[in-house]
C-alpha positions in Angstrom: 9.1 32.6 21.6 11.2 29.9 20.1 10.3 26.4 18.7 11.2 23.2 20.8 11.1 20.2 19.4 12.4 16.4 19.3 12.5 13.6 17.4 11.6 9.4 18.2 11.5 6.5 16.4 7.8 5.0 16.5 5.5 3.0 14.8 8.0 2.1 11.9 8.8 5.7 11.3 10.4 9.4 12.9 8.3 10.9 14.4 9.1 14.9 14.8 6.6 17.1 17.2 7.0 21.0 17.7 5.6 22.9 20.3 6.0 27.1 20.4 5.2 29.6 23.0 5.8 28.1 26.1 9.0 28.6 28.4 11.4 25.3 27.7 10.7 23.9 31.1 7.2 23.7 29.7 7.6 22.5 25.8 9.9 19.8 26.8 6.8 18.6 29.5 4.4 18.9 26.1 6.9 17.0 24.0 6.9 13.9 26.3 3.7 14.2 26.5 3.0 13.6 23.1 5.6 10.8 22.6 3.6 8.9 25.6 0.7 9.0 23.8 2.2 7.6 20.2 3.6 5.0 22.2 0.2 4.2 24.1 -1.2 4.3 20.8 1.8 1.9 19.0 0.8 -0.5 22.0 -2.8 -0.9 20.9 -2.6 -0.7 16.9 1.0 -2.3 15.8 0.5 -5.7 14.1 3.8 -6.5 15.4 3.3 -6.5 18.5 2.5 -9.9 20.3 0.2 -8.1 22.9 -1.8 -5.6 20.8 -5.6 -5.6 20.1 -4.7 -5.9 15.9 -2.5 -9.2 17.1 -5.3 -10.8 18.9 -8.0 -9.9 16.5 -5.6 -11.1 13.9 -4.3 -14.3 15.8 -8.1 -15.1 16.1 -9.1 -14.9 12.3 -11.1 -17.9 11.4 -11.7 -18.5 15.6 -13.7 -15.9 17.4 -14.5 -12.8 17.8 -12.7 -10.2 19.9 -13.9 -7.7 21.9 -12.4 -4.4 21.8 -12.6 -0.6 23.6 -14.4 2.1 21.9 -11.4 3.8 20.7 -10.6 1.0 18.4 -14.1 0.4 17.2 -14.6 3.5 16.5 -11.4 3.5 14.8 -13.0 0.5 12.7 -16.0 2.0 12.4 -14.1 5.0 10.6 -12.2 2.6 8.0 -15.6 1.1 7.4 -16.7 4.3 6.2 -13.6 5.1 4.2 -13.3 1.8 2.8 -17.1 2.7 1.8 -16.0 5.7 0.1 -13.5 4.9 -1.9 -15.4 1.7 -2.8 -12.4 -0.3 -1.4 -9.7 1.6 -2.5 -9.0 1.7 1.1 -8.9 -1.3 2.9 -7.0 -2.0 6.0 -7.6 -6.1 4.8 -4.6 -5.9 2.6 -2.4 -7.7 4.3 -2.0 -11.1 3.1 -1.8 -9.8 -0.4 1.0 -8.1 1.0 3.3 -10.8 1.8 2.4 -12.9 -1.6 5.2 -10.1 -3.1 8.7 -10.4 -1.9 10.0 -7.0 -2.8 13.5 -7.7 -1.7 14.5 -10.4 -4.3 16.2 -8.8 -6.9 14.9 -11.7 -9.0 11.1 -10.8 -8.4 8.8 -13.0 -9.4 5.3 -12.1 -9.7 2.3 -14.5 -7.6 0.4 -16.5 -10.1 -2.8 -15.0 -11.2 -4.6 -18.4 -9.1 -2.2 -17.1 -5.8 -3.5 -13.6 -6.2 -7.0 -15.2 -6.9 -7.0 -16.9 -3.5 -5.7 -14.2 -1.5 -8.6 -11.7 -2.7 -10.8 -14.3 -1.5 -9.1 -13.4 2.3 -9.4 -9.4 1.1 -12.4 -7.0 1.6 -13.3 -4.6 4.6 -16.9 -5.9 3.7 -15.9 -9.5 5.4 -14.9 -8.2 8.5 -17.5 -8.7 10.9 -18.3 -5.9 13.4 -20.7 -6.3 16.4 -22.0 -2.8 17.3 -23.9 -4.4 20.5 -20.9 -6.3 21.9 -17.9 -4.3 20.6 -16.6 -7.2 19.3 -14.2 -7.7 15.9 -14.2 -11.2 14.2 -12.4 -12.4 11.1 -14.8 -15.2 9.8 -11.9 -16.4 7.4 -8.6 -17.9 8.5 -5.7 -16.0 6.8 -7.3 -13.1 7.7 -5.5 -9.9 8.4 -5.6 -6.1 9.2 -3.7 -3.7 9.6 -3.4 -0.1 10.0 -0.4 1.1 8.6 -2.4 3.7 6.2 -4.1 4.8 9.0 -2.4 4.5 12.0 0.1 7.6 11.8 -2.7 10.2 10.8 -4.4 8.7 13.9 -2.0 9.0 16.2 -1.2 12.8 15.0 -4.7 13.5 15.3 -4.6 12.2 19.2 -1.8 13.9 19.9 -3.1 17.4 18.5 -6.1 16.8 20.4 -4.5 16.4 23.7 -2.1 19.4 23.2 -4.7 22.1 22.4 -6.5 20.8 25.7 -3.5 21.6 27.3 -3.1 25.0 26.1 -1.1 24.1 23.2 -2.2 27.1 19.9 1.4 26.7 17.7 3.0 23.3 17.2 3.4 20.4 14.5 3.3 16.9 15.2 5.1 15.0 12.0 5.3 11.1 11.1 7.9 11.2 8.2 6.7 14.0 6.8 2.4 13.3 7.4 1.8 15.8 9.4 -0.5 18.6 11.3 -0.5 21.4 12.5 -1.4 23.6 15.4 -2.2 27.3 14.5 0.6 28.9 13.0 4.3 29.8 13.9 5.5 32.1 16.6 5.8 35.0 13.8 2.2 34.7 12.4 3.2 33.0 8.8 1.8 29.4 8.3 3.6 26.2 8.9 5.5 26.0 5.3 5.3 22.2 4.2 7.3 20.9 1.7 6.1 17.8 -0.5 9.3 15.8 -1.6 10.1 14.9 -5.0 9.5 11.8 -5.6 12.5 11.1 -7.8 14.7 12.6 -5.2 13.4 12.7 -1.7 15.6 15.1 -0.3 14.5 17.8 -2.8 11.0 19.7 -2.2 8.4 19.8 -5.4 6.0 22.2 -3.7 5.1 24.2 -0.9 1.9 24.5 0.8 1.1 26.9 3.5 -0.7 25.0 6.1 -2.8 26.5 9.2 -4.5 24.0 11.6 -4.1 21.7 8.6 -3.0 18.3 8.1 -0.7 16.7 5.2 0.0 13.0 3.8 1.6 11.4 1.0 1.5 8.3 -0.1 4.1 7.4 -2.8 6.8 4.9 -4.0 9.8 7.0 -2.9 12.6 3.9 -3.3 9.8 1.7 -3.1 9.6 0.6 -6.8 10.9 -1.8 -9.1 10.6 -2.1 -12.9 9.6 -5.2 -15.4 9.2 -4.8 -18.6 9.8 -0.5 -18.8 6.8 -0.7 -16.3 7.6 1.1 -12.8 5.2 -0.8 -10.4 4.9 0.7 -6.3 5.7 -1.8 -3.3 1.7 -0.2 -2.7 -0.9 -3.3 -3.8 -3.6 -2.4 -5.1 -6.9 -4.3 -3.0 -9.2 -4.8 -5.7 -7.1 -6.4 -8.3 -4.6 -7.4 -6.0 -1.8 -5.9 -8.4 1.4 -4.1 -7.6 0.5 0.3 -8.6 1.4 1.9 -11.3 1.1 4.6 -12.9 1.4 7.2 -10.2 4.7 8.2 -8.3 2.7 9.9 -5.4 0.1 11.7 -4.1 -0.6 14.2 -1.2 -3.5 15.0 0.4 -4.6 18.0 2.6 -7.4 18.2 4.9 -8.2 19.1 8.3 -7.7 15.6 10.0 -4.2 13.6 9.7 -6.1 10.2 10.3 -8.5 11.6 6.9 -5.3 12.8 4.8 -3.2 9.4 5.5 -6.5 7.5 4.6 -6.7 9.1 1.5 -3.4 9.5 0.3 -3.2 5.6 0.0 -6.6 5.6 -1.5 -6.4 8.2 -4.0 -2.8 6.3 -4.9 -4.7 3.4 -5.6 -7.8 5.0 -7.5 -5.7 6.7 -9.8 -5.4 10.4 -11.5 -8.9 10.7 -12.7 -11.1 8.8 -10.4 -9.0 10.0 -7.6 -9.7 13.5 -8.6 -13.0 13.1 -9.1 -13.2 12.2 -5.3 -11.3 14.7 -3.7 -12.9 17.4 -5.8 -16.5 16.2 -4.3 -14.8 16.5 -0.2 -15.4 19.7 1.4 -11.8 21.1 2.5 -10.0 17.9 1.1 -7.2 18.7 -1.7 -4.5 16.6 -4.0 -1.5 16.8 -5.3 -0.4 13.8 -8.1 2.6 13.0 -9.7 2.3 10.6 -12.2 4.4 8.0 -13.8 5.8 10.5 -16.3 6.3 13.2 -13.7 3.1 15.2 -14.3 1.9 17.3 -11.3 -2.3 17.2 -11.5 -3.8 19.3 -8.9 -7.5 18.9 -7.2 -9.5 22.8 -7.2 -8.8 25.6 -5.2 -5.4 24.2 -3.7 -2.9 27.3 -2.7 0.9 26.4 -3.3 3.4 29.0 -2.0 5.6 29.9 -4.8 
């Protein structure tokens, strides 16, 4: 049976999703499928959008709680955990750290240690306040802000995979700029073949992994770096110290939930080679690839590359 597939723009990326072994008729029903429910999904989580529940939680920082659905506070509840994890490495509160760096200028100019100093005082998934009774979300600080732009995509991919195998769906990939999972294997028996990008040269693949009702994410600074003083820092802020990353070009993460590898991937960027490492080693059916500033691949146990 072939492969039918089709590409959208959504949630700030391309978005590519693959069905196999259904009649076209049938695929091309599945495929619009699936882009309905990124879309439903881009209407709920984008901080962009006036109307969404991350724009009025957001708009209400410092004012009152929101109440949400259970999808989204369990969403929350799932950062929490993560955020827990990798003792903040992850933390959807980034956000106004964010905009205290103006990547664009050529002339960049570093925030004053007292600037960043403030802003950390607006950071910390710890200060968001989360009512299990009334499903409500509050930001007790004005300034707040979340977002889930590390989280979001893997989410999404995870929904849509969900809703395709309970409609019969046992071969197919749903992709977000290359995070991605995947549904059984292809048509011909072999696993999906994922290639991890170079992150010197995007368009050229480092390594293969063979990937079966697996998920992949990687978090790098693919274009998105600059250098000061023969340091290479990542557009990626780091929430603890509230300092650009460095040290690490990227890092890829497999496991069997896209919403767990995109999580990751940004955390295990922020943690590090060693500590990061240490983590995923401890996760059942979690693995890493790193590539560090100096273009050494370091590799978590028991991953299988195709050669």
């Amino acid at each position: 049976m072939n492969e039918y597939r089709i590409e959208t723009k959504l949630m700030g990326c391309v978005f590519e999703l693959i069905v196999a072994n259904f009649n076209s008729s049938e695929a091309h029903r599945l495929l619009e499928i699936g882009i309905q429910e990124i879309k439903r999904i881009e209407e709920i989580l984008s901080e962009f959008k006036e109307n969404s529940v991350v724009s009025q939680i957001n708009s209400n920082a410092g004012v009152k709680p929101v109440k949400v659905d259970d999808e989204v506070f369990s969403l929350l509840l799932r950062c929490q955990k993560i955020a827990t994890l990798t003792q903040g490495a992850f933390d959807i509160s980034v956000g106004p750290l964010k905009r205290k760096y103006n990547f664009k200028n050529q002339h960049f100019v570093f925030p004053t240690q007292q600037e960043i100093n403030d802003t950390l005082k607006l950071i910390g998934f710890e200060k968001i306040v989360l009512d299990m009774e009334a499903k409500e979300v509050y930001l007790p600080h004005h300034g707040m802000h979340i977002s889930f732009a590390a989280i979001g995509k893997g989410y999404a991919a995870d929904c849509v995979k969900k809703l395709w195998i309970q409609l019969g769906v046992t071969s197919g990939v749903i992709s977000a700029s290359g995070d991605l999972t995947t549904i059984g294997r292809r048509p011909n028996g072999s696993p999906w073949d994922v290639g991890i990008a170079n992150p010197n040269q995007k368009d050229n693949v480092a390594f293969h992994i063979p990937v079966v009702d697996s998920s992949v994410a990687t978090s790098g600074d693919y274009e998105q770096f600059f250098i000061r003083n023969g340091i290479r820092y990542s557009h990626n802020i780091n929430p603890i110290t509230g300092m650009p990353i460095k040290g690490i070009k990227s890092v890829s993460i497999i496991s069997r939930s896209a919403e767990l590898s995109d999580a990751l991937a940004t955390a295990v960027y922020v943690m590090g080679v060693d500590v990061g490492l240490h983590l995923v080693n401890q996760l059942p059916h979690v693995y890493a690839i790193i590539i560090d500033d100096k273009d050494q691949p370091f590799y978590s146990t028991k991953i299988n590359l195709l050669t």
